[in-house]
C-alpha positions, 0 to 999 in steps of 0.5 A: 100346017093346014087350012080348012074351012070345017068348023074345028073346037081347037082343045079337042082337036089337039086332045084327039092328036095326044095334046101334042099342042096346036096354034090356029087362026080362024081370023078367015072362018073359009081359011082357018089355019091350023099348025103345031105348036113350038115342040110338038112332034105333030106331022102334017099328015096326022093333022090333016087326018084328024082334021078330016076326022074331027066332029068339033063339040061345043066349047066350055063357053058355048055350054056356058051361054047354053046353060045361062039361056036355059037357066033364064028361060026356066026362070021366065017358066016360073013367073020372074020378071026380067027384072028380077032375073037380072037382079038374080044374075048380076046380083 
């Protein structure tokens, strides 16, 4: 178990472990509590090692939202009306 308040992209993290399986709660963003999951051989201290090693990237849905706010900022570039690029989206 650990507890951290470091930003942490959970998927990564347990690729960097060897996707061994990680259970989280980040309910507390100060106290976010990271465990190994049921049937994974992760030690205490290899988690907490790669805690303090982990650089959290984005995740798939922060890179989605990233994509949709560029996506619609380039739209407005050429000229379509908020109207339109709903139309265009919720099609």
């Amino acid at each position: 178990m650990a507890i951290t308040s470091k930003e942490i992209n959970l998927v990564q993290l347990d690729k960097e472990l060897g996707s061994k399986g990680l259970i989280a709660n980040f309910n507390d963003s100060k106290k976010k509590l990271i465990l190994p999951a049921d049937n994974s051989d992760v030690t205490e201290d290899e988690l907490k090692d790669a805690i303090e090693a982990h650089i959290a990237g984005p995740t798939e849905s922060e890179i989605v939202k990233l994509s949709r706010q560029q996506g619609i900022a380039k739209l407005k570039e050429l000229g379509f009306t908020d109207d339109q690029i709903s139309a265009l989206l919720n099609g």
